[in-house]
N, CA, C and O of each residue as an XYZ file, in Angstrom:
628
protein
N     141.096    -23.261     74.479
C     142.018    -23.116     73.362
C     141.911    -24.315     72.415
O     142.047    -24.089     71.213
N     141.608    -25.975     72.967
C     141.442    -26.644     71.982
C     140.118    -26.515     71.143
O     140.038    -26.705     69.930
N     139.197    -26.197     71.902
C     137.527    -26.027     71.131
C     137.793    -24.814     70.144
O     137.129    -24.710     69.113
N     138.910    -23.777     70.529
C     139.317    -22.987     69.210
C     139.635    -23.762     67.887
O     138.994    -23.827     66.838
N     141.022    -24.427     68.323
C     141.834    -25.350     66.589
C     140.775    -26.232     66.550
O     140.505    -26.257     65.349
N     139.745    -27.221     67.298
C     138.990    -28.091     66.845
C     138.020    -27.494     66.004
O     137.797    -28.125     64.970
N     137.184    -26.115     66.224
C     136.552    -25.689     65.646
C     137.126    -25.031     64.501
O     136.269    -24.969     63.620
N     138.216    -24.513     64.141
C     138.832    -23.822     63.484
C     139.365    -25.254     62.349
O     139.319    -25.127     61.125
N     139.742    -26.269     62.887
C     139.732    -27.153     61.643
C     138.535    -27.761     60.806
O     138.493    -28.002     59.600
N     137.557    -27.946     61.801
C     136.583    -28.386     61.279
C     135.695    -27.107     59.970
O     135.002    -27.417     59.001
N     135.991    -26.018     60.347
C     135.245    -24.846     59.218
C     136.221    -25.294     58.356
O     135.851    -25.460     57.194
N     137.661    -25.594     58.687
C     138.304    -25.379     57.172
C     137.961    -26.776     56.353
O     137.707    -26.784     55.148
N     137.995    -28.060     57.260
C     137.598    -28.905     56.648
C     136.638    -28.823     55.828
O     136.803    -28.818     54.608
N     135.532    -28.751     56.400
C     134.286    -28.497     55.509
C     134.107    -27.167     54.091
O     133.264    -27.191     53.195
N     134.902    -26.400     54.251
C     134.855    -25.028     52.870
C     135.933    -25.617     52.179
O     135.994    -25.317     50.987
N     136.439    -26.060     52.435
C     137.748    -26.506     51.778
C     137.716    -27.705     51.102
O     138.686    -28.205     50.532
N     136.451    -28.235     51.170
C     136.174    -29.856     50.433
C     135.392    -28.933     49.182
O     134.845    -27.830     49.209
N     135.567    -29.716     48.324
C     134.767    -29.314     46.871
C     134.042    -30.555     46.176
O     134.504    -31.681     46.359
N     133.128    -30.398     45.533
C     132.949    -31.739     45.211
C     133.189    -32.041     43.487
O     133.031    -31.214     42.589
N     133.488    -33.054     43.383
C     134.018    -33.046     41.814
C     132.712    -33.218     41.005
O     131.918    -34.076     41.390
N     132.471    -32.596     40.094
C     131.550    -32.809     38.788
C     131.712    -34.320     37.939
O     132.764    -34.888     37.644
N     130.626    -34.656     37.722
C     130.055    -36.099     37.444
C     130.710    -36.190     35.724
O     130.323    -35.534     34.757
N     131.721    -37.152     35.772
C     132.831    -36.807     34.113
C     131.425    -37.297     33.235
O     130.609    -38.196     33.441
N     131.534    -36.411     32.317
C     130.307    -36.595     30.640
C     131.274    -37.234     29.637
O     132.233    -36.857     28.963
N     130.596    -38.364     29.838
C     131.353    -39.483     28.523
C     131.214    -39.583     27.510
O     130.674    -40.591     27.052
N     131.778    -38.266     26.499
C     131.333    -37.918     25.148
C     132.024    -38.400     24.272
O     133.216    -38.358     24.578
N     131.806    -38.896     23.203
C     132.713    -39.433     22.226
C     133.391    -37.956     21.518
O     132.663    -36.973     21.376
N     134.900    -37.927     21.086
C     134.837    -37.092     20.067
C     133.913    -36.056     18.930
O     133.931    -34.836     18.768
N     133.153    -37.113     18.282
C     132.149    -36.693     17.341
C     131.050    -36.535     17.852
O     130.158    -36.550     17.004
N     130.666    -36.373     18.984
C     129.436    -36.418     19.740
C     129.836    -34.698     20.276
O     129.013    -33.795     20.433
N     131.186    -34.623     20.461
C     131.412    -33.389     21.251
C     131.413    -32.085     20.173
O     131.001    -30.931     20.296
N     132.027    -32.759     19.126
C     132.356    -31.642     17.734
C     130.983    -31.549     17.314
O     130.666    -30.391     17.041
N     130.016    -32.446     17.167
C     128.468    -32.077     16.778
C     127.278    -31.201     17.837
O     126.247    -30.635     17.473
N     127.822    -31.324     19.188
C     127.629    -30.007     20.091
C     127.983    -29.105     19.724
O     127.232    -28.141     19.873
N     129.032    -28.927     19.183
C     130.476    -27.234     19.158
C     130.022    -26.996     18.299
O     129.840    -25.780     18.228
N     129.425    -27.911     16.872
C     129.528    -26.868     15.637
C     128.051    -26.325     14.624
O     127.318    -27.312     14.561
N     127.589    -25.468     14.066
C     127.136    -25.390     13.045
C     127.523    -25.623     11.805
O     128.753    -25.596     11.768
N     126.992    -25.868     10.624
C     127.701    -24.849      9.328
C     126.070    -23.672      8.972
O     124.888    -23.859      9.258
N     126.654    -22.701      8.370
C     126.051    -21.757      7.442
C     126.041    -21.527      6.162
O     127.074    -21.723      5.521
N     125.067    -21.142      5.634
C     124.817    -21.115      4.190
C     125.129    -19.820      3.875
O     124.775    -19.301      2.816
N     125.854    -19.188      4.834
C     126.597    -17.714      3.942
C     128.192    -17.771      4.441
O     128.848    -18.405      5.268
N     128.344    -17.078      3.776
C     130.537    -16.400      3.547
C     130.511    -16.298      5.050
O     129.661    -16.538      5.908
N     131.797    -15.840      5.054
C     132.272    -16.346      6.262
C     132.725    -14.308      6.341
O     133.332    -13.818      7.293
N     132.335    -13.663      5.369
C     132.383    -12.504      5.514
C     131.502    -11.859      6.406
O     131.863    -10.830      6.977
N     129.777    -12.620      6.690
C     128.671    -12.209      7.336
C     129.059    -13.140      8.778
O     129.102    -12.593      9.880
N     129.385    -14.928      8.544
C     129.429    -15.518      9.933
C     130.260    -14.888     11.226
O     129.903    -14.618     12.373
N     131.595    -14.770     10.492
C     132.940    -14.107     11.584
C     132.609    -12.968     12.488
O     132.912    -12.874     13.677
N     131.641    -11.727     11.424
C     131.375    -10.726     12.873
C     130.497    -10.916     13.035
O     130.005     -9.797     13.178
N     129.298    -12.017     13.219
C     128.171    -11.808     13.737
C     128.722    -12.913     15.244
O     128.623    -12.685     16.449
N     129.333    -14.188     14.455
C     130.305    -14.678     15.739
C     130.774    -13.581     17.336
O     130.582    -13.450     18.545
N     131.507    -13.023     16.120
C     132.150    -11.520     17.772
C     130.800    -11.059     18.330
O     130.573    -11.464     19.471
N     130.046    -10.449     17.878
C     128.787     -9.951     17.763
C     128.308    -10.465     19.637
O     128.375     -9.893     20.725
N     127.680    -12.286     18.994
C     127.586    -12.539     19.866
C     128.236    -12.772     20.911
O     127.620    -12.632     21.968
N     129.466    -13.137     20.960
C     130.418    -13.414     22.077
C     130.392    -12.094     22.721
O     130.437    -12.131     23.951
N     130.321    -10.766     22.087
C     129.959     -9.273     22.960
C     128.374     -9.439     23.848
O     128.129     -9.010     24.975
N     127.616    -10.062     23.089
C     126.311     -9.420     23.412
C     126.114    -10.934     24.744
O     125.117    -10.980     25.466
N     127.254    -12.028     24.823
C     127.128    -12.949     25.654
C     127.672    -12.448     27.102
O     127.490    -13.135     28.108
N     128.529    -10.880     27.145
C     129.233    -11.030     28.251
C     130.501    -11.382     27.788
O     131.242    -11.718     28.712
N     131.040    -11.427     26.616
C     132.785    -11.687     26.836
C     133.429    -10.903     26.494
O     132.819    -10.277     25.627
N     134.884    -10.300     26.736
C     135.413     -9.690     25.876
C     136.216    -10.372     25.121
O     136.782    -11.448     25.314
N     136.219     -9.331     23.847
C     137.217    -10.235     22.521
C     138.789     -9.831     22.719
O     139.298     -8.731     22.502
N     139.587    -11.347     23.318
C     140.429    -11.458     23.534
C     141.641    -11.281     22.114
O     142.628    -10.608     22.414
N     141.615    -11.730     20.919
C     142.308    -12.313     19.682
C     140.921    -12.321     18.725
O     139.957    -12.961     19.145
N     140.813    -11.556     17.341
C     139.926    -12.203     16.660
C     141.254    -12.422     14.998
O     142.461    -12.306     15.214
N     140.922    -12.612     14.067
C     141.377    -12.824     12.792
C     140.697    -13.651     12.063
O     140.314    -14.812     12.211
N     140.588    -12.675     11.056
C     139.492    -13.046      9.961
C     140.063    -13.817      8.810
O     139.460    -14.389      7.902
N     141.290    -13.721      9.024
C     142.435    -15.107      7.858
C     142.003    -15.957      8.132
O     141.216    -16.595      7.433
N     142.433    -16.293      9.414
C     142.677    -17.829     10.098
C     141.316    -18.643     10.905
O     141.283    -19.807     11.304
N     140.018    -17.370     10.996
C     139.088    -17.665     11.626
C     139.117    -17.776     13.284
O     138.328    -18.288     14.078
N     140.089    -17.230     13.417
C     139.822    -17.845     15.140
C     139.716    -16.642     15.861
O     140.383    -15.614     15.746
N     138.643    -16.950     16.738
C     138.164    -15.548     17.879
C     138.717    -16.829     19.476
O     138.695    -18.046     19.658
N     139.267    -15.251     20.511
C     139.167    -16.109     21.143
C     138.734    -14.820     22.524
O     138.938    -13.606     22.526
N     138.177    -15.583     23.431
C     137.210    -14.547     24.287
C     137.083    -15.123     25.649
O     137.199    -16.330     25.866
N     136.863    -14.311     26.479
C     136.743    -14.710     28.143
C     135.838    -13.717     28.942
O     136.015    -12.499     28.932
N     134.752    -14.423     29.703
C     134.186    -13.965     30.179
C     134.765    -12.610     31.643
O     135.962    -12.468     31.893
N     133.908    -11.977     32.233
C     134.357    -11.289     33.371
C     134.924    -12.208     34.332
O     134.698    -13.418     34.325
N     135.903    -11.417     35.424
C     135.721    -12.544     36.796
C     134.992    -12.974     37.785
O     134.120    -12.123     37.964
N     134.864    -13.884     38.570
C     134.174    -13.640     39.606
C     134.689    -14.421     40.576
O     134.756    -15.643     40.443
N     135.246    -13.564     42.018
C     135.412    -14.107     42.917
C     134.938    -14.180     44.202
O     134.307    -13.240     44.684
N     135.250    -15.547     45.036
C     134.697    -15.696     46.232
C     135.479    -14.716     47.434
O     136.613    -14.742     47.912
N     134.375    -13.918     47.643
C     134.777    -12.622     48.777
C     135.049    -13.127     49.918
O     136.110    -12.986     50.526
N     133.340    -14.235     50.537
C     133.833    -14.677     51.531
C     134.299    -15.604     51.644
O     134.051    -15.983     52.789
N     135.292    -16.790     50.796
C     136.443    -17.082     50.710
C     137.599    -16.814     51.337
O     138.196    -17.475     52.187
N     137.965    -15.377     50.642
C     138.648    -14.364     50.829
C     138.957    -13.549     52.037
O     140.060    -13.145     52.405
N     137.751    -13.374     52.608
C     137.569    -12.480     53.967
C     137.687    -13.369     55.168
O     138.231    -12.886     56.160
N     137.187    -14.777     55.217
C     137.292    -15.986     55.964
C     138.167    -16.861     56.760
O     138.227    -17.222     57.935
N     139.060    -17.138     55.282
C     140.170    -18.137     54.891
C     141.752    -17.453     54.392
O     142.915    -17.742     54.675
N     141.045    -16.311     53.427
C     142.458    -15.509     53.095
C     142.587    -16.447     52.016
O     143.774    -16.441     51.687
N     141.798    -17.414     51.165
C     142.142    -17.635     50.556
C     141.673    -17.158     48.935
O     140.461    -17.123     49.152
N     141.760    -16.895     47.945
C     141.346    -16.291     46.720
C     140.941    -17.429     45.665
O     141.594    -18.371     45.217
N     139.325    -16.903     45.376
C     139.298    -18.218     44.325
C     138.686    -17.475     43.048
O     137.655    -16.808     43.126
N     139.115    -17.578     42.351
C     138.593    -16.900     40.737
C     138.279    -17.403     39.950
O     139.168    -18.046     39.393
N     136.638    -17.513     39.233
C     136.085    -18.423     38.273
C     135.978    -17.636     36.836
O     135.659    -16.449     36.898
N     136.133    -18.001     36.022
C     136.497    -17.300     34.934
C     135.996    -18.148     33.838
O     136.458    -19.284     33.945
N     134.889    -17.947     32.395
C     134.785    -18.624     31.372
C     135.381    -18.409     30.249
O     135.283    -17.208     29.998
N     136.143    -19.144     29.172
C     136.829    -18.406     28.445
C     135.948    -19.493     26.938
O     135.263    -20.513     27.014
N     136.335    -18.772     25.871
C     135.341    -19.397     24.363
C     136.650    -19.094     23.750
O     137.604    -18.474     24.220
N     136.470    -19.753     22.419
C     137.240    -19.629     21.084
C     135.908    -20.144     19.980
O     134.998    -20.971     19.922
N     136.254    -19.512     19.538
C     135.232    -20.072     17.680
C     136.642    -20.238     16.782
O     137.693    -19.626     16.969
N     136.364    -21.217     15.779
C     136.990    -21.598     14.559
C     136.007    -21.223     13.902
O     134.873    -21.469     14.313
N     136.233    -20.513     12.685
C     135.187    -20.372     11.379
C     135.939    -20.835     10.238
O     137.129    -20.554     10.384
N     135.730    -21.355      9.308
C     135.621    -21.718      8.275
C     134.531    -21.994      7.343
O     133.409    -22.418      7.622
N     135.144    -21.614      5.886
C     134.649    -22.239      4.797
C     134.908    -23.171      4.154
O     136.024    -23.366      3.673
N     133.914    -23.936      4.020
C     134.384    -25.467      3.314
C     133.230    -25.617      2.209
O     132.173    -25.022      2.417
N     133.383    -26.379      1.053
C     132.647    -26.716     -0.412
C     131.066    -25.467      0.232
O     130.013    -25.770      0.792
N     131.806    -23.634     -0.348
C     130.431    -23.202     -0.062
C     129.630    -23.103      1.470
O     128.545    -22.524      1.420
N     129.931    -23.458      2.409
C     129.394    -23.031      3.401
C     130.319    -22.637      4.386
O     131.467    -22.732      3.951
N     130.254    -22.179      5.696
C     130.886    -21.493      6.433
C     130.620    -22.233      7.883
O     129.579    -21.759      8.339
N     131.219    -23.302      8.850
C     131.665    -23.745      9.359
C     132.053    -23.480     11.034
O     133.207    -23.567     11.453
N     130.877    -23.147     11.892
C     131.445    -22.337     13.122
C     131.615    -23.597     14.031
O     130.800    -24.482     14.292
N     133.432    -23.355     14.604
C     133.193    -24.468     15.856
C     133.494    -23.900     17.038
O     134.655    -23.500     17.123
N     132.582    -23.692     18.275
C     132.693    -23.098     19.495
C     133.294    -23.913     20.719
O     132.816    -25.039     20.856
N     134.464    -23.442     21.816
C     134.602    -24.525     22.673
C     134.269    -23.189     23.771
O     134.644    -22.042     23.527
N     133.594    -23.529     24.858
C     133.491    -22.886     26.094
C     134.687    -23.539     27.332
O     134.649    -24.769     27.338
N     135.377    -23.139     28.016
C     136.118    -23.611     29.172
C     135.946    -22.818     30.290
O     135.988    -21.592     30.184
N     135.702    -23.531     31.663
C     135.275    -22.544     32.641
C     137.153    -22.678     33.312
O     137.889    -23.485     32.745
N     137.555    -22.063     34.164
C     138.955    -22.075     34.420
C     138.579    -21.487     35.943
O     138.033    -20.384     35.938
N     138.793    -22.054     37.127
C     138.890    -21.634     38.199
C     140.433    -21.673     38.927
O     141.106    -22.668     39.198
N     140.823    -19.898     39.197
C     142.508    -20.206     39.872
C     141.865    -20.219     41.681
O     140.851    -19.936     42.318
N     142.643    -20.519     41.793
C     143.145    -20.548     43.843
C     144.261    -19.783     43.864
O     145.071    -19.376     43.031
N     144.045    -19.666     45.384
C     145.696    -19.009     45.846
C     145.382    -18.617     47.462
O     144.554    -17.836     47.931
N     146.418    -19.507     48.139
C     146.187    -19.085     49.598
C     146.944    -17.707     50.140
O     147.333    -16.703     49.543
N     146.973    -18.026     51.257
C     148.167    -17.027     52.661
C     149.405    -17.330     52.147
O     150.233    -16.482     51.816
N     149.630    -19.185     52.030
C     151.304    -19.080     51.768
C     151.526    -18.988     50.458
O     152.526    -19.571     50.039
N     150.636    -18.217     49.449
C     151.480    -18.449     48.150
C     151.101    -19.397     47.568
O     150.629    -18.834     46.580
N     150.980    -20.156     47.452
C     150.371    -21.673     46.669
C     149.198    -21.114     45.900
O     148.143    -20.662     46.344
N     149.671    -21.260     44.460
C     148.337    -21.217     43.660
C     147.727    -22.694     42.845
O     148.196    -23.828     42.948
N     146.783    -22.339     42.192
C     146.173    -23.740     41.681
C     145.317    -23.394     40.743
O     144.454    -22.534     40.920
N     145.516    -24.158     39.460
C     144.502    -23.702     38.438
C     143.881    -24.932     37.955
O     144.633    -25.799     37.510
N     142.724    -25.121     37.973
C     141.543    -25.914     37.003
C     140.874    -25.440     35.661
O     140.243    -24.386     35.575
N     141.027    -26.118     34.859
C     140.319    -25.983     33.903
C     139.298    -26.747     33.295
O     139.700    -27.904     33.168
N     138.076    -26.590     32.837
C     137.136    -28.099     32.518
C     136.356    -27.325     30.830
O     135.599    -26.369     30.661
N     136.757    -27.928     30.230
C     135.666    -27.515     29.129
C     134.083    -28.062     29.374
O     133.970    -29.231     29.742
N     133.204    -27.486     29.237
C     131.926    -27.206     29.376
C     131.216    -27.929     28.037
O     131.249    -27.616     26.847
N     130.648    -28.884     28.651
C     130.256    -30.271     27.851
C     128.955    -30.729     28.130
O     128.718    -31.926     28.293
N     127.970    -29.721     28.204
C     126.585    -29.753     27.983
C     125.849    -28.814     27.082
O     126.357    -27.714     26.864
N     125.042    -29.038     26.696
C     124.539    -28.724     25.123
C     123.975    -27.185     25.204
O     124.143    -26.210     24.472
N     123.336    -27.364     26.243
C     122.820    -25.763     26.533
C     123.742    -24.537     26.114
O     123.603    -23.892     25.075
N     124.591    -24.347     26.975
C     125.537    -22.864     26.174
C     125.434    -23.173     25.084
O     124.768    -22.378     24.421
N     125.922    -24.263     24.409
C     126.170    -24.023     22.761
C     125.275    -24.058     22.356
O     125.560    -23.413     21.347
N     123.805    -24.391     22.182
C     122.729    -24.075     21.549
C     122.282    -22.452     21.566
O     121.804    -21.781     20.651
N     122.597    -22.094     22.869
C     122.353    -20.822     23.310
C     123.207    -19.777     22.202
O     122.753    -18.881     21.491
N     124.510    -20.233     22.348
C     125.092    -19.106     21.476
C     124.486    -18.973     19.780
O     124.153    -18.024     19.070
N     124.562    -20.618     19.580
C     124.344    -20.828     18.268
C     122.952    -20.174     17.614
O     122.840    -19.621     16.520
N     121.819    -20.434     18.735
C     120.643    -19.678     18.430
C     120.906    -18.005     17.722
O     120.651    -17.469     16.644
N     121.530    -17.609     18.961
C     121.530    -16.070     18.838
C     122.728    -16.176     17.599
O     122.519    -15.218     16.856
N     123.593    -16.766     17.226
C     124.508    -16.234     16.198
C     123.910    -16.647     14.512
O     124.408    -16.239     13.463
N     122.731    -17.553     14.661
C     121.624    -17.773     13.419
C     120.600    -16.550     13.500
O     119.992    -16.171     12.499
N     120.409    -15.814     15.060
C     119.892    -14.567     14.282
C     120.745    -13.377     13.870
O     120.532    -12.491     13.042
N     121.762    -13.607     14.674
C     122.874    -12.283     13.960
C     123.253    -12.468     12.458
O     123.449    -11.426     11.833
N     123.408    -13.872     11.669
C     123.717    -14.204     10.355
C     122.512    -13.965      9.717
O     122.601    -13.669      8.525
N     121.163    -14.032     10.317
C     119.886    -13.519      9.364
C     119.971    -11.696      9.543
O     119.696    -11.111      8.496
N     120.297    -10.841     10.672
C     120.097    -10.142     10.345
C     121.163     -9.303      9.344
O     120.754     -8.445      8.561
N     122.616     -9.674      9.478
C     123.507     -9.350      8.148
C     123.292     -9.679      7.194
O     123.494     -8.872      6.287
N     122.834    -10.856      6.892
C     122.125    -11.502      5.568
C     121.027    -10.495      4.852
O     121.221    -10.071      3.713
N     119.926    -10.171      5.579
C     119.354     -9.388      5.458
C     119.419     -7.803      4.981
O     118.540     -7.184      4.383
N     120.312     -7.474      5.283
C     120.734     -6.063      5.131
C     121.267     -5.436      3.880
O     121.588     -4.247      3.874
């Protein structure tokens, strides 16, 4: 019976440790020059080619408005089963985006933030939510690529 709880603490010990991500020491303006483009067209062609891509990325469009410029969007869920089936405990990773668009002197202004958001929640009820905005260059080049060809191909048309 003790080689049961000894073994039975030690699995939880070990699944139950996480390890923290290495903090990216970005300045402000270092982070906003990741997030943003501008464009050389209206913000009539940028805004839905924006949604465009945030569809063709996997998100759905949570809030868009074409006044105020702001889309805001979240990826599918995905959770740990065997977590779940194991521990009983529930863990759900989830990415969520917003774009700002604007026009400023003639050009059109896209600023993207990605946030990944992971909830918890055990047996007794106890939940727990993390959130980390996503502060490496890749996604946002990625989107930005594909939303310079969605603005050439409306441009185009």
């Amino acid at each position: 019976m003790k080689n049961f709880f000894l073994v039975t603490f030690i699995i939880m010990l070990v699944t139950g440790c996480e390890t923290t991500k290495p903090k990216v020491n970005l300045t402000p303006l270092e982070i906003q020059s990741m997030q943003s483009r501008s464009y050389e067209h209206s913000k009539d062609i940028v805004f839905p080619s924006v949604m465009s891509v945030f569809q063709d990325l996997g998100y759905s469009i949570n809030s868009a408005d074409m006044v105020t410029g702001l889309i805001t969007a979240e990826s599918t869920a995905a959770s740990d089963k065997a977590m779940k089936f194991w521990l009983g405990i529930t863990k759900v990773s989830q990415t969520k985006a917003n774009a700002f668009i604007e026009e400023i002197s003639g050009q059109t202004k896209v600023r993207i933030n990605f946030i990944t958001t992971n909830k918890k929640s055990d047996w007794y009820g106890q939940t727990d939510r993390e959130d980390n905005q996503i502060l490496t260059p890749e996604p946002y080049q990625n989107a930005f690529e594909k939303i310079e060809n969605a603005v050439f191909i409306r441009s185009s048309s």
